[in-house]
C-alpha positions, 0 to 999 in steps of 0.5 A: 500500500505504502509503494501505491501510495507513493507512485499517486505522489509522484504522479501527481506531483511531476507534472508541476515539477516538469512544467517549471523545468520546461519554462526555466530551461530552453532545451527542456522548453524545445523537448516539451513537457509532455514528452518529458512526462512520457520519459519520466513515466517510461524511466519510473516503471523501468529502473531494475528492481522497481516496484511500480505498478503498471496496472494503478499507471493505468488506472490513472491514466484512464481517469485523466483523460476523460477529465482533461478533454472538457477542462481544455475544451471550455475556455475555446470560443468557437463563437469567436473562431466562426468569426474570424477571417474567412481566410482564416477558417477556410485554411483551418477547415482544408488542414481537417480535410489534409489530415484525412487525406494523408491517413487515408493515404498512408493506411493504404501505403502500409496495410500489409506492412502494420497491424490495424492500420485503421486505429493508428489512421484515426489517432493521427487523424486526431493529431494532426487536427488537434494535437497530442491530446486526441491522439492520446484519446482516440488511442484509449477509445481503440483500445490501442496498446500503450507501448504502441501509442507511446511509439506513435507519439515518439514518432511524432515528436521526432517528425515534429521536431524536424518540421518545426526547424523547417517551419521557422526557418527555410519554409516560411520562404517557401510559403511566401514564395508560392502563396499571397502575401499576408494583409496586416490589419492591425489588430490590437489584442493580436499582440496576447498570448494567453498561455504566457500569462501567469495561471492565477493573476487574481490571487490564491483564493480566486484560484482555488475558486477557478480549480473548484468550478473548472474540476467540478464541471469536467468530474461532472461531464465525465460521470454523466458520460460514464452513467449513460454509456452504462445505460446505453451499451450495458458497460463503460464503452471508452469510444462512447465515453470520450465523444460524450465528454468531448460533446459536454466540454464543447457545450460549456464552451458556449457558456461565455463566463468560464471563457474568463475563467483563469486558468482552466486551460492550464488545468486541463494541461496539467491532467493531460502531463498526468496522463502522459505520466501515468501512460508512460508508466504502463510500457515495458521498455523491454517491449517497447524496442522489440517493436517495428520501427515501421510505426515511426515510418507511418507517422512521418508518412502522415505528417508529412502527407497532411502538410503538403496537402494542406499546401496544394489545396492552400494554393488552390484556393488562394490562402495566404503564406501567414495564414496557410502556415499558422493553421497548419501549425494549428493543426499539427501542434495545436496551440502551444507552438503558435506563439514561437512560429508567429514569432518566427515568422515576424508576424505576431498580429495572427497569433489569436487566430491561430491560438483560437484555431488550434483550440478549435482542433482540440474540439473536433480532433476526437470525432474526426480520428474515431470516425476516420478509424472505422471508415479505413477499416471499412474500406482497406 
């Protein structure tokens, strides 16, 4: 009892430890704290000798998730995402469009060479949507392997990296070279990013508060998902259970109060590491390197595919370079990396659109990876 005990402690409490050590070290900041958190998990439930328990890892990966989904999903405006630019939403819907031509494409390139290629298709579906969250989710709803989610989202850390080199610096060139220039038009609040402002800037009390409320409504969201699922299918059905919280969290995403909410997107962060803990304490390694490096070939192929797609149809409709580019950033990062590529790119003025899309992602993420899973095994 007193081993489970401590590994709840350390679960619990790594998150906090890991998001300070990203924001104090710049290499740690690039690596990202939910790769970190991955590591930390994989390293606690590996070290000789170690009395971790995989199954209680489980356990608390499974109730994170579930919790995490609404907490990220109620401070998006998706009021104010229908109200951007037209550019702007049109770019991000041909991103969706992008990511489910290249899982498409990528299940038929490696059908015969992967085993389901149909749940790996939906979970990078979801990623290249929303981000590593839906990835992680979609991967549970399939039932997927940990040690195969865990390669995937090391594949795509990997691909990621690389991209994001590019996308800083040589692609931004290329975007402009081939796509409309971008039209400044001033926006005053362009110049915030909300996930650099400090957590509670209103003080403790007002925290403990934002946490109460916030928690609350994602532990409600998650117990009436969980309560009609039984009365629907007769058992916890994971597939039923994260569309239902996904639904609940875009429905309190319409309730304008909790978009002035401090804090309840770093709160929804912070379940998220705790999954991502938590699931990397489930792997064995000594499984995890007898597996085929061809998932990691498949993750490339699907990354990869969704941008150039995005860039053919980007062309084709005459999005402009800024713009192609803060969506698809949107797309395959979600909305931590938008600040950093706006930066890059000079142009800080669409930093809201895409913070705004990228949260958008999060919130359609989860629909387009299931639904994409089940219509590839229909079809290869």
């Amino acid at each position: 009892m007193v081993v489970q005990i401590v590994q709840i402690i350390l679960i619990v409490v790594l998150p906090v430890l890991l998001t300070w050590a990203a924001r104090k070290n710049k290499a740690l900041k690039f690596v990202g704290p939910i790769l970190l958190a991955y590591v930390a998990g994989i390293l606690l439930a590996n070290i000789p000798g170690s009395p971790w328990d995989r199954s209680l890892a489980m356990t608390i990966s499974e109730v994170a998730v579930p919790i995490a989904i609404p907490l990220v999903l109620m401070c998006t405006d998706l009021v104010k995402w229908l109200k951007l630019a037209k550019s702007t939403v049109l770019s991000f819907v041909l991103v969706m469009i992008a990511a489910l031509l290249a899982a498409l494409l990528s299940a038929s390139i490696f059908r015969g060479s992967v085993e389901t290629p149909w749940k790996f298709a939906g979970m990078l579906t979801g990623c290249y949507t929303g981000g590593t969250p839906n990835l992680m989710a979609i991967g549970m709803a399939l039932e997927v392997p940990s040690e195969s989610i865990v390669l995937v989202n090391t594949g795509d850390m990997l691909w990621g990296g690389l991209y994001f080199i590019l996308i800083t610096s040589v692609m931004k060139k290329v975007y402009r070279k081939f796509l409309p220039a971008f039209v400044k038009t001033e926006v005053k609040d362009a110049q915030v990013d909300p996930f650099m402002q400090p957590i509670f800037s209103k003080g403790i009390k007002n925290g403990i508060g934002n946490i109460a409320l916030t928690v609350g409504l994602a532990i409600l969201a998650t117990g009436v998902a969980v309560g009609a699922s039984i009365l629907i299918t007769g058992k916890m059905s994971t597939v039923l259970i994260l569309l239902l919280v996904s639904t609940f969290g875009i429905a309190f995403s319409f309730l304008k109060r909790l978009h002035r909410v401090e804090g309840s997107w770093h709160i929804g962060q912070y379940f998220i590491l705790l999954f991502s803990i938590a699931l990397g304490g489930t792997v064995d390694i000594k499984l995890f390197f007898q597996s085929s490096p061809t998932l990691l070939l498949y993750t490339g192929c699907v990354m990869f595919s969704a941008i150039i797609i995005h860039f053919i149809l980007c062309k084709i409709f005459k999005i402009d370079a800024d713009t192609a580019m803060i969506t698809s950033t949107a797309g395959i990062y979600g909305p931590a990396f938008i600040a950093p590529v706006a930066n890059a790119m000079g142009n800080r003025e669409i930093i809201v659109s895409g913070l705004i899309t990228g949260l958008a992602g999060y919130a359609v993420g989860n629909y387009l990876g299931i639904g994409i899973a089940y219509l590839v095994r229909l079809i290869i």
